[in-house]
Residue frames as a rotation matrix with the C-alpha (Angstrom) as fourth column:
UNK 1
-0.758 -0.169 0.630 -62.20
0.049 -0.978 -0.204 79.39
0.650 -0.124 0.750 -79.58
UNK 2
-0.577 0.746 -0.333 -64.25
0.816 0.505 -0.282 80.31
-0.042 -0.434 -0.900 -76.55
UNK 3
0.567 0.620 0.543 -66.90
0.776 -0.623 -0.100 82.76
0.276 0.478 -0.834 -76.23
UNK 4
0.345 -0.406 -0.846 -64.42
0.287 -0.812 0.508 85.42
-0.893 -0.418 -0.164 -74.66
UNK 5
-0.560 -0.810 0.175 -62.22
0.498 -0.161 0.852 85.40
-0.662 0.565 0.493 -78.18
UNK 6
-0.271 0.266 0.925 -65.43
0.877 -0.328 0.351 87.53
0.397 0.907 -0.144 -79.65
UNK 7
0.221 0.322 -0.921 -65.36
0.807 -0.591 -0.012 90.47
-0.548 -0.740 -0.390 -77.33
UNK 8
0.449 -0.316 0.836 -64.85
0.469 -0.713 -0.522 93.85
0.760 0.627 -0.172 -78.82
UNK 9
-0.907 -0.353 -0.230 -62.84
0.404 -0.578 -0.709 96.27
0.118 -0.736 0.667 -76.54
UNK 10
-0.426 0.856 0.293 -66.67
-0.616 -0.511 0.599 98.38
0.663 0.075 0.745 -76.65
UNK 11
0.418 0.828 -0.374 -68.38
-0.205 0.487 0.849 95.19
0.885 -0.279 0.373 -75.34
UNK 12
-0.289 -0.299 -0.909 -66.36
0.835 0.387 -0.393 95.55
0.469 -0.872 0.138 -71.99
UNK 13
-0.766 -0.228 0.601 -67.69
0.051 -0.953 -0.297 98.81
0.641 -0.197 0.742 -71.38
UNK 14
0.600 0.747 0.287 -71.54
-0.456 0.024 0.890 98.19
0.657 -0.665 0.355 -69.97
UNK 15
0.312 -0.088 -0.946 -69.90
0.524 0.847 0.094 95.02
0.793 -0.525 0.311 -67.71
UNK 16
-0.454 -0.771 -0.447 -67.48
0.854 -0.233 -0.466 97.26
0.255 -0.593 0.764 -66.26
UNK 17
-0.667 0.428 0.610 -69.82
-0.445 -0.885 0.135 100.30
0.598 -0.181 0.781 -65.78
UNK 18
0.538 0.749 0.387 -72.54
-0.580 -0.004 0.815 98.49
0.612 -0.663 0.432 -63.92
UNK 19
0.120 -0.646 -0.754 -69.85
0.701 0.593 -0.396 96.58
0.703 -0.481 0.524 -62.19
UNK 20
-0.605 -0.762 0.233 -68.80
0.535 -0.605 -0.589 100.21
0.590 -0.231 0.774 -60.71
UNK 21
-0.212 0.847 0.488 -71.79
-0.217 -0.527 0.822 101.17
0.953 0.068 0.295 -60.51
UNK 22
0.458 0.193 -0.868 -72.94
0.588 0.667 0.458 98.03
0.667 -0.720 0.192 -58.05
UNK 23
0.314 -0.197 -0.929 -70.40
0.943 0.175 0.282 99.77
0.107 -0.965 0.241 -55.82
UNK 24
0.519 0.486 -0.703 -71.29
0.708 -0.705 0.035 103.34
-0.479 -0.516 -0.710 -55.83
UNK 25
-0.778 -0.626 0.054 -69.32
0.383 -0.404 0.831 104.86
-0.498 0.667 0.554 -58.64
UNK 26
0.690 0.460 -0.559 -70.87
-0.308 -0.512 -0.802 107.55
-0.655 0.725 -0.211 -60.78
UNK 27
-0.183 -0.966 0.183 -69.41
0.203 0.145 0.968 106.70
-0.962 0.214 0.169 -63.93
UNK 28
0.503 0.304 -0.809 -68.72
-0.413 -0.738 -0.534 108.03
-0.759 0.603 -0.245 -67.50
UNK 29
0.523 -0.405 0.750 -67.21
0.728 0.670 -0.146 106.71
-0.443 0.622 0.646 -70.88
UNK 30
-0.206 -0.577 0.790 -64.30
0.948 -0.318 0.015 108.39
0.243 0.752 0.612 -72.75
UNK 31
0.938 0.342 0.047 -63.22
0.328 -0.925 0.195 111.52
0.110 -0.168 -0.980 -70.62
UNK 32
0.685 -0.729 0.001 -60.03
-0.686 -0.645 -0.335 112.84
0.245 0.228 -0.942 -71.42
UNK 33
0.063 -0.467 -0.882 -58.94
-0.762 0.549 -0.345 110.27
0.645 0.693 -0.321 -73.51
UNK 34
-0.826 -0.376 0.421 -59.36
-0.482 0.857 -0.181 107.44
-0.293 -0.352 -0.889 -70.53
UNK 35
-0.929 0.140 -0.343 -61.57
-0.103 0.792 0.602 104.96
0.356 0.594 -0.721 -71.17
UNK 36
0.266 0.945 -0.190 -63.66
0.467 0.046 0.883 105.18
0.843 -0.324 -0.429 -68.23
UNK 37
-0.683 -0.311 0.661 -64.01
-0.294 -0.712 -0.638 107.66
0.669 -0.630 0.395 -65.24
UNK 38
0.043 0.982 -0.186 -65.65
0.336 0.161 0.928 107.06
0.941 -0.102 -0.323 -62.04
UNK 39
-0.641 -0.052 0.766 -66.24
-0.512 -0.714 -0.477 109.32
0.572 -0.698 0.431 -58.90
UNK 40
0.212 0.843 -0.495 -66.93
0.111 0.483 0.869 108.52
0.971 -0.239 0.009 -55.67
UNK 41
0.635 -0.122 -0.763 -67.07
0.647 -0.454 0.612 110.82
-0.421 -0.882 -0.209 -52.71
UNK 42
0.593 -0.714 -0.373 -63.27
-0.715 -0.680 0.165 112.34
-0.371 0.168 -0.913 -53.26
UNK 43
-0.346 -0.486 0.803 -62.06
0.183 0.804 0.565 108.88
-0.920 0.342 -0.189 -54.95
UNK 44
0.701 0.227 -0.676 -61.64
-0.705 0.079 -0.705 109.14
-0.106 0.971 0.216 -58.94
UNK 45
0.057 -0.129 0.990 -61.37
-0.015 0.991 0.130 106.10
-0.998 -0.022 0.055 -60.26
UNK 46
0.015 -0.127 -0.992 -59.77
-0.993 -0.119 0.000 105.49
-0.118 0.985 -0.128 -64.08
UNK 47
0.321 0.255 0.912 -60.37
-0.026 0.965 -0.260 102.15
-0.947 0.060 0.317 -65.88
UNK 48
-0.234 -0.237 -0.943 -58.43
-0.972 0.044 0.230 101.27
-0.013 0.971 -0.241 -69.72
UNK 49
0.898 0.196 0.395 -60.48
0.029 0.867 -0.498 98.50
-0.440 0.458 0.772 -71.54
UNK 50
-0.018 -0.729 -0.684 -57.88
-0.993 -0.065 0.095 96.80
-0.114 0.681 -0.723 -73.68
UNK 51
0.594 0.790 0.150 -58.59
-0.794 0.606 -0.046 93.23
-0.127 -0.092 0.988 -75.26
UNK 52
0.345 -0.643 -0.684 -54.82
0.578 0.719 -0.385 92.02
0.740 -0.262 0.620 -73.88
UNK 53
0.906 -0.374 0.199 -52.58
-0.376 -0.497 0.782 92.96
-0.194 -0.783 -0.591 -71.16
UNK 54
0.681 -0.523 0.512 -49.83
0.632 0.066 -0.772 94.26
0.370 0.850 0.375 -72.49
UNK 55
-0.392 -0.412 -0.823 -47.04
0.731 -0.683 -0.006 96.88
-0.559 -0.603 0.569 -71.64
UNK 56
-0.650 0.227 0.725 -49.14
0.316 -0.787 0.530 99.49
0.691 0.574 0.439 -74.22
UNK 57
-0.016 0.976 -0.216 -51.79
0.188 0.215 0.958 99.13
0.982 -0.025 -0.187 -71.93
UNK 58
0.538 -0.272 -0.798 -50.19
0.843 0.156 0.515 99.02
-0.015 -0.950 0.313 -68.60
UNK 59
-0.605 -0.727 0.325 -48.23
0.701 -0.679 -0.216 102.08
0.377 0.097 0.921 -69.75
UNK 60
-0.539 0.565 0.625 -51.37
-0.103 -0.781 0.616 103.93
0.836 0.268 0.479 -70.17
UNK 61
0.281 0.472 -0.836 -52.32
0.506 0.667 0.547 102.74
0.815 -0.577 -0.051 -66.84
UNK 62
-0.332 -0.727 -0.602 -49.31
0.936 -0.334 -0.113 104.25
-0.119 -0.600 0.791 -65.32
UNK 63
-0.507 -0.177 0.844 -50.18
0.664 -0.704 0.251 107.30
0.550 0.687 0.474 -67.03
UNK 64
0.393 0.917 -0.062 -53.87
0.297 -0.063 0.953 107.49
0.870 -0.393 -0.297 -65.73
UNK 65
0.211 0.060 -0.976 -52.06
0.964 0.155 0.218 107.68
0.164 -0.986 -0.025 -62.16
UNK 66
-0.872 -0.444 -0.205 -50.96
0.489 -0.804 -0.340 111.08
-0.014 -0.397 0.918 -62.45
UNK 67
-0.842 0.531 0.098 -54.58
-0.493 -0.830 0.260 111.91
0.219 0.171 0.961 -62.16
UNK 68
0.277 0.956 0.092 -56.57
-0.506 0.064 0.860 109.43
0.817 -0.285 0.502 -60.72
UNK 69
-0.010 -0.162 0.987 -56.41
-0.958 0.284 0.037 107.81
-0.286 -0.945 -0.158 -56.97
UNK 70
0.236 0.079 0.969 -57.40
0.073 0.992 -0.099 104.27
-0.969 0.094 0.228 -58.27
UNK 71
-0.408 -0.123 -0.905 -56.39
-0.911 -0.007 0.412 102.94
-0.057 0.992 -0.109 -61.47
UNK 72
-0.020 -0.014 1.000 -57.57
-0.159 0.987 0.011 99.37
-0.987 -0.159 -0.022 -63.03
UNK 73
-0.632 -0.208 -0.747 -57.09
-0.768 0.039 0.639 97.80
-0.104 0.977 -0.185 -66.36
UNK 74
0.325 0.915 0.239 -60.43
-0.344 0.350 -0.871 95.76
-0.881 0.201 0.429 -67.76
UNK 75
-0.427 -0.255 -0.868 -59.64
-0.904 0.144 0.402 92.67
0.023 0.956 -0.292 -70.38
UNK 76
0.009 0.827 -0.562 -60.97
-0.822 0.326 0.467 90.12
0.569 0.458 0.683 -71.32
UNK 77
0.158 -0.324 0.933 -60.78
-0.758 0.566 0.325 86.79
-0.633 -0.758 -0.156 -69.15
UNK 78
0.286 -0.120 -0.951 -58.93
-0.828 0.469 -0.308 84.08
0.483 0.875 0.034 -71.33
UNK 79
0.827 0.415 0.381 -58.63
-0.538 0.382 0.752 81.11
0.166 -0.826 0.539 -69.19
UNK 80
0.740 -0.673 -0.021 -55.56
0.663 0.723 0.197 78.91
-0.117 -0.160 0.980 -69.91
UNK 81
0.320 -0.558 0.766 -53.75
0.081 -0.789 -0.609 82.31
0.944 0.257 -0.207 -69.94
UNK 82
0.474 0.149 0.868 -54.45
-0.720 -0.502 0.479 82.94
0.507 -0.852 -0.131 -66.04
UNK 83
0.986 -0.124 0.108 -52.59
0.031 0.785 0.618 79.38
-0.162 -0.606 0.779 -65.33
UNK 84
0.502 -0.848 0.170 -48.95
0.309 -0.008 -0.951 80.61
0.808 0.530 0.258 -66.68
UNK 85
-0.058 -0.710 -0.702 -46.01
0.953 -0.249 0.173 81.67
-0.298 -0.659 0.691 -65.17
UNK 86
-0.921 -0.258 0.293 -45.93
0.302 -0.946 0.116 84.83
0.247 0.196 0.949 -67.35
UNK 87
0.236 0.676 0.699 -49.39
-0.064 -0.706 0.705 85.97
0.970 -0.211 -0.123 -66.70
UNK 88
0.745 0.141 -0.652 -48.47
0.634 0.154 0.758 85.68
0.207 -0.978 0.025 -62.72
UNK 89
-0.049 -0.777 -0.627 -45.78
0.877 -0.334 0.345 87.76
-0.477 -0.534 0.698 -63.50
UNK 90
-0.471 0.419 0.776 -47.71
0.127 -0.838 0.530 90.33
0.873 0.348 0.342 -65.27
UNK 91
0.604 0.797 -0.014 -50.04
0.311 -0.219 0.925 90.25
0.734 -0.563 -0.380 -62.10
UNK 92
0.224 -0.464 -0.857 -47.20
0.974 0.066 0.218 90.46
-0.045 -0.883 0.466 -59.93
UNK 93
-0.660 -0.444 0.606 -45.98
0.674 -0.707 0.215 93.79
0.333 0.550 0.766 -62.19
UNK 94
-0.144 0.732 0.666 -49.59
0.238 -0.627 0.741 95.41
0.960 0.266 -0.084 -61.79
UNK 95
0.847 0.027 -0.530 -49.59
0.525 0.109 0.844 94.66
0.081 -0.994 0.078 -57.66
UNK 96
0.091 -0.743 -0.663 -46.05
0.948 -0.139 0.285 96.46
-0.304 -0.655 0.692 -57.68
UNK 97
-0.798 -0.253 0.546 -47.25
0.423 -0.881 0.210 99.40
0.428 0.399 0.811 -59.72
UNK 98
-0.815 0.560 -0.147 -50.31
0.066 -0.161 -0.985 99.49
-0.575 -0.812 0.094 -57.47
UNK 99
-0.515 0.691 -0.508 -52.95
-0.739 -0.057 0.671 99.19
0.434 0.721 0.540 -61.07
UNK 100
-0.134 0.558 0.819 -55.92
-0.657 0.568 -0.495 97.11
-0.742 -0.605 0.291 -60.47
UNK 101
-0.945 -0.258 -0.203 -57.35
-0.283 0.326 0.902 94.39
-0.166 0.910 -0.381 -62.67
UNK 102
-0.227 0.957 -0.182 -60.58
-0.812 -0.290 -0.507 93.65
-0.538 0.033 0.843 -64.03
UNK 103
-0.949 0.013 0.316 -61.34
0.172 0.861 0.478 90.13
-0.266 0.508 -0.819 -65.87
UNK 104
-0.115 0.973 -0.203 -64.49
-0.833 -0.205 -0.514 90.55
-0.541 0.110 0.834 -67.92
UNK 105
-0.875 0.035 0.483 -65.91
0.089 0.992 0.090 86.92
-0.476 0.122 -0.871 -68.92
UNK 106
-0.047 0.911 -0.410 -69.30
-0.867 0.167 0.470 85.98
0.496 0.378 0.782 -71.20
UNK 107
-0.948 0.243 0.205 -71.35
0.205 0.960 -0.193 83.25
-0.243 -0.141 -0.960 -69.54
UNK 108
0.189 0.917 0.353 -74.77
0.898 -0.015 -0.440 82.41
-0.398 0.400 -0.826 -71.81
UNK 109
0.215 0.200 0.956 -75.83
0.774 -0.632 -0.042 86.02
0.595 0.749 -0.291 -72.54
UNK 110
0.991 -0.107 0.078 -74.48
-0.127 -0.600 0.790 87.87
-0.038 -0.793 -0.608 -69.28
UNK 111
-0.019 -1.000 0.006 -71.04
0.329 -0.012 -0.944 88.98
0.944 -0.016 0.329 -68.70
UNK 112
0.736 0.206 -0.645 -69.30
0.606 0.227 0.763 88.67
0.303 -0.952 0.043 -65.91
UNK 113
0.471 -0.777 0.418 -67.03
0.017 -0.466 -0.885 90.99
0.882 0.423 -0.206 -64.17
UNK 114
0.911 0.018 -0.412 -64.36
0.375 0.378 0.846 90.11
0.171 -0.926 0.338 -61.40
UNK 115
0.869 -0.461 0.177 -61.92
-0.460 -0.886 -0.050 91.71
0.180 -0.038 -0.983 -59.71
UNK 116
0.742 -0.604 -0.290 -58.62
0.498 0.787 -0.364 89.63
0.448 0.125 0.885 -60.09
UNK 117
-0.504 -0.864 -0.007 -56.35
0.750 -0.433 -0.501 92.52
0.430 -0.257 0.866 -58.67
UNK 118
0.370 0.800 -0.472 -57.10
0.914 -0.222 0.340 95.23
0.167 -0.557 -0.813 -56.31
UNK 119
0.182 -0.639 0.747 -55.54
0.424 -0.635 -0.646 98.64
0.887 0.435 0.155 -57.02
UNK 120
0.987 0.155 -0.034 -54.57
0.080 -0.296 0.952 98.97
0.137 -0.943 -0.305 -53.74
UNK 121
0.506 -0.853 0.130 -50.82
-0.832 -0.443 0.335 100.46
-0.228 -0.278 -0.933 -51.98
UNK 122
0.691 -0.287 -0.663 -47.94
0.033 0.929 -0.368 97.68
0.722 0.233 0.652 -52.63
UNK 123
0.870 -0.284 0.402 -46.13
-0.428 -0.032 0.903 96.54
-0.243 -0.958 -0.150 -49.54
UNK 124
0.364 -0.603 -0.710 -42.40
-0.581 0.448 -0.679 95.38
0.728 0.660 -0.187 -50.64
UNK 125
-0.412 -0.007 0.911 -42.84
-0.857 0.343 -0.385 94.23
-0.309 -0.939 -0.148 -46.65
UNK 126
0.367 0.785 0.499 -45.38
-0.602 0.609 -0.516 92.01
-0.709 -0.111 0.697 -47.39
UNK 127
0.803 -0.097 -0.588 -44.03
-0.560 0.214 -0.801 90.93
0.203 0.972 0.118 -50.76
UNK 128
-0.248 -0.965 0.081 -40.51
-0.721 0.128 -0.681 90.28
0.647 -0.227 -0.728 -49.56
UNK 129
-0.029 0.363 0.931 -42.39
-0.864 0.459 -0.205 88.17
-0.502 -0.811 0.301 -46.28
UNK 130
0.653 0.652 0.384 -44.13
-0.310 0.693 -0.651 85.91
-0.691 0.306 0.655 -48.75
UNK 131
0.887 -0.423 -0.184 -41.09
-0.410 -0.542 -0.734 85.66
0.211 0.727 -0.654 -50.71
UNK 132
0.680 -0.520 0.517 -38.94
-0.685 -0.198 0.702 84.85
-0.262 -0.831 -0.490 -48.05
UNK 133
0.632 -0.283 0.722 -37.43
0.266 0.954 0.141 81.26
-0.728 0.103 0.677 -49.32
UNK 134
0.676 -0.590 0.442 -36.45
0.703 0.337 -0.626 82.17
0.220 0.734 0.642 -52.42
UNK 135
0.556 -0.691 0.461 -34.60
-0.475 -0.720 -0.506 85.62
0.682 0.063 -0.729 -51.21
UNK 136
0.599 -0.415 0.685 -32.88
-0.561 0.393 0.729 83.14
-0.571 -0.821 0.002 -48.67
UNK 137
0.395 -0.430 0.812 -31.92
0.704 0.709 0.032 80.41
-0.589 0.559 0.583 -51.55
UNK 138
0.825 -0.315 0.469 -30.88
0.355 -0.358 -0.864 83.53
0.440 0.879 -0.183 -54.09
UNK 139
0.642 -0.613 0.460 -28.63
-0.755 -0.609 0.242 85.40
0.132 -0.503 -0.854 -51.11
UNK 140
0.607 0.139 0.783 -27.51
-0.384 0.914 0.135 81.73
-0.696 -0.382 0.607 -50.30
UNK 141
0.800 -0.301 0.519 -26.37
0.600 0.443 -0.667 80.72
-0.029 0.845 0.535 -53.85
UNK 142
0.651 -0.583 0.487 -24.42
-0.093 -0.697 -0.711 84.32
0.754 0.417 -0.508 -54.43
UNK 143
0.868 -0.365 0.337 -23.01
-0.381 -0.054 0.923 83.86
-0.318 -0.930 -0.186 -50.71
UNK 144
0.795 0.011 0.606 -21.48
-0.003 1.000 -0.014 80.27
-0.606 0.009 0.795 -52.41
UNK 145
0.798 -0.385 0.464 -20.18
0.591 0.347 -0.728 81.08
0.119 0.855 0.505 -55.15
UNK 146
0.241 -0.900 -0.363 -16.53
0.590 -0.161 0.791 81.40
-0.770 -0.405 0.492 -55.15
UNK 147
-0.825 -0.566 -0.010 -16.71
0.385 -0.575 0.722 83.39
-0.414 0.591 0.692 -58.82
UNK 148
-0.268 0.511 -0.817 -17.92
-0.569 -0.768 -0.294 85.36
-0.778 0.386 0.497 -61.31
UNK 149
-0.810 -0.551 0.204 -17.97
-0.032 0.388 0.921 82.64
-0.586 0.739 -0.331 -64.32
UNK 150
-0.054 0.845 0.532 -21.48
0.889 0.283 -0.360 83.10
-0.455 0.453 -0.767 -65.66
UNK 151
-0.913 -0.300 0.277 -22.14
0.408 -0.696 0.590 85.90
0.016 0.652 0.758 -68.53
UNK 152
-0.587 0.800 -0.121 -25.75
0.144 -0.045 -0.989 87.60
-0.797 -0.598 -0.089 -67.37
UNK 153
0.327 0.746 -0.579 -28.43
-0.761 -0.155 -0.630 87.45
-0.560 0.647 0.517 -70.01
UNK 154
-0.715 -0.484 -0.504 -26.74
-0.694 0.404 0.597 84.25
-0.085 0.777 -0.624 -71.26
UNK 155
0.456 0.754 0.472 -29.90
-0.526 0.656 -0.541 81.83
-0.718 -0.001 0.696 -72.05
UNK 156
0.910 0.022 -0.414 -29.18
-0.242 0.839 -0.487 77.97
0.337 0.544 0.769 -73.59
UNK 157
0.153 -0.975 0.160 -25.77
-0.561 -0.219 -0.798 78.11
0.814 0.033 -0.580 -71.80
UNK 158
0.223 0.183 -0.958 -24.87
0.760 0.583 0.288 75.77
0.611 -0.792 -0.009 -68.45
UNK 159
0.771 0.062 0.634 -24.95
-0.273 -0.867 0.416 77.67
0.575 -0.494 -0.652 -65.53
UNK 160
-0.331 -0.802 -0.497 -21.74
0.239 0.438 -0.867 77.59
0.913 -0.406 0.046 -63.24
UNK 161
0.663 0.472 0.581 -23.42
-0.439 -0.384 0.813 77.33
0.606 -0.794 -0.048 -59.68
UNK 162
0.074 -0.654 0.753 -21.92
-0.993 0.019 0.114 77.04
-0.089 -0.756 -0.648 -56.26
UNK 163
0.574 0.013 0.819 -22.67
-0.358 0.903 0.237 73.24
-0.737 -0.429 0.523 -56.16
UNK 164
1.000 -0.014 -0.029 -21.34
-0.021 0.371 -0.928 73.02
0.023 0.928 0.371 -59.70
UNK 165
0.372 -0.906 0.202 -18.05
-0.595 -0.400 -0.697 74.79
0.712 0.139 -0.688 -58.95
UNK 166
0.227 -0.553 0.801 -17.31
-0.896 0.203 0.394 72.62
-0.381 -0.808 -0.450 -55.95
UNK 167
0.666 -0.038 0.745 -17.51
0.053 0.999 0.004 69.43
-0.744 0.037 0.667 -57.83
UNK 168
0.814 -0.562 0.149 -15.07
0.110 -0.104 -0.989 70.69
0.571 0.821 -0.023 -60.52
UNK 169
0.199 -0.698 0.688 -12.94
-0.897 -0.413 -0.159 71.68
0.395 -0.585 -0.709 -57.65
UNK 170
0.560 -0.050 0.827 -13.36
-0.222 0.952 0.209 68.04
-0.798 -0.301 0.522 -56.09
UNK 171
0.940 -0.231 0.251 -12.16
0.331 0.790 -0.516 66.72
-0.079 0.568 0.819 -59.34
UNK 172
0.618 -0.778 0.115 -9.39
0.002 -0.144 -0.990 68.81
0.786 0.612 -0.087 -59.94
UNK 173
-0.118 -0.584 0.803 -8.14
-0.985 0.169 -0.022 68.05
-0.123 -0.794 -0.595 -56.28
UNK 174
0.802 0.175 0.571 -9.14
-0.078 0.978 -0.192 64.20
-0.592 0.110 0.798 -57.11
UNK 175
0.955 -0.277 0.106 -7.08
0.228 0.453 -0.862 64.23
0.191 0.847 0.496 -60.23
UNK 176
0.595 -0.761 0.257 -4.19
-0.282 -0.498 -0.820 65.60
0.753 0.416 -0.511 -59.10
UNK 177
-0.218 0.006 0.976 -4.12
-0.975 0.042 -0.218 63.96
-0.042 -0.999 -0.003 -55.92
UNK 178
-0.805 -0.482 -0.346 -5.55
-0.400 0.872 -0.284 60.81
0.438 -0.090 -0.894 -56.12
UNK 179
0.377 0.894 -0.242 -8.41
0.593 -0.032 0.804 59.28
0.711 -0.446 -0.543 -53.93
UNK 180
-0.941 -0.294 0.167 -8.92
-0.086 -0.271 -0.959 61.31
0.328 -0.916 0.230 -50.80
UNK 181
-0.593 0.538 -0.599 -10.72
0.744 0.082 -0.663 61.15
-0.307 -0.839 -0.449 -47.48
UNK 182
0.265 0.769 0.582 -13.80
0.850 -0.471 0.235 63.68
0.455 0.433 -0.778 -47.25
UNK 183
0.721 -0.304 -0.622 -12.06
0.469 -0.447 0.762 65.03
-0.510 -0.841 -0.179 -44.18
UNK 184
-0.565 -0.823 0.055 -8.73
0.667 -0.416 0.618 65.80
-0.486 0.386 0.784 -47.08
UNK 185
-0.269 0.423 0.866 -11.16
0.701 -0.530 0.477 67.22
0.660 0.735 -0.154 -49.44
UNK 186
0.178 -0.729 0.661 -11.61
0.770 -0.315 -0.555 69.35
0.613 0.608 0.505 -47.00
UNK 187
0.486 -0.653 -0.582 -9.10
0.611 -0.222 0.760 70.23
-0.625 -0.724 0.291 -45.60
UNK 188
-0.600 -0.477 0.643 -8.14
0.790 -0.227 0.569 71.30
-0.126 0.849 0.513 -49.35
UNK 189
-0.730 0.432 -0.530 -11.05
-0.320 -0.901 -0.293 73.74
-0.604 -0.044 0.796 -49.08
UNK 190
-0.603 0.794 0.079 -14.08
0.390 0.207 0.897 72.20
0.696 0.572 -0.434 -50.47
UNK 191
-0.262 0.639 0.723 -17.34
-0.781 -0.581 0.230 73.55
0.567 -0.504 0.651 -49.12
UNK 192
-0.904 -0.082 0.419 -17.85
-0.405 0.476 -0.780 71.98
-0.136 -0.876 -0.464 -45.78
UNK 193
-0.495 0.864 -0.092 -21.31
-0.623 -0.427 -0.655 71.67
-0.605 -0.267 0.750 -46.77
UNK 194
0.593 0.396 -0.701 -21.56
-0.801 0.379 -0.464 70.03
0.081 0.836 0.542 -50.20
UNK 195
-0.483 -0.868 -0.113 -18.26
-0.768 0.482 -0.423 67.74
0.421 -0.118 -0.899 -49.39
């Protein structure tokens, strides 16, 4: 266990307050029911401590927007968490709901606090840019395939993809046929591509 796994939800509250502080937040604990408020200028800024990131948490996140400009959720920093696939797709989630993130950390007797997300507009431009391959290879695949033959939400099952379906086709033009040229195959209608 490292030292993060003895945090209380409380003991993220100073980090994050003088964190806010550092950059020019007035801030308050536990005002109508959020966790933390902070003001600055005409920016109000809401903050839910919570020692995971969760959808309880991220709800109440959402919530917070109908009443503050910035939101950010504040948890602990657990290191071999931040190296998954699912916690990248929890970060993606928080970047498309526009929530920030906070990572509070113990090092010695000082916590640390870093901003790991920025609660800033989401661009589905930008996203979709940086993206770009796989929405090419997913349009691509669906383009391919000549059916429906897969049952959605089926998990431990083979998948019937385009490359799959042409080589069943190959055989069942092989087997009924005989050997053929690549040029017969196709001419029979295999994919010009995979043939």
């Amino acid at each position: 266990m490292g030292e993060n796994d003895h945090i209380l939800e409380r003991d993220l509250y100073a980090p994050v307050k003088d964190y806010l502080v550092s950059r020019g937040y007035s801030v308050k604990g536990e005002v109508e029911h959020c966790d933390i408020v902070a003001v600055k200028g005409d920016t109000l800024l809401a903050v839910e401590m919570k020692l995971t990131l969760n959808l309880d948490v991220i709800l109440q996140a959402v919530l917070r927007q109908r009443i503050a400009d910035l939101v950010y959720i504040a948890v602990p920093k657990k290191g071999k968490l931040l190296f998954t696939k699912r916690w990248k797709n929890i970060c993606h989630l928080l970047r498309r709901l526009e929530i920030g993130l906070l990572l509070v950390s113990i090092r010695g007797e000082r916590f640390l606090v870093e901003e790991a997300l920025d609660a800033k507009p989401f661009s589905r431009e930008v996203s979709r840019a940086v993206s770009g391959r796989k929405r090419t290879s997913l349009i691509k695949e669906f383009e391919a395939r000549n059916g429906d033959h897969n049952t959605g939400g089926s998990t431990g099952k083979k998948i019937i993809t385009s490359y799959r379906e042409n080589a069943i086709h190959i055989a069942v033009l092989l087997k009924k046929n005989g050997q053929l040229s690549i040029t017969q195959l196709k001419e029979l209608g295999t994919d010009e591509k995979k043939t």
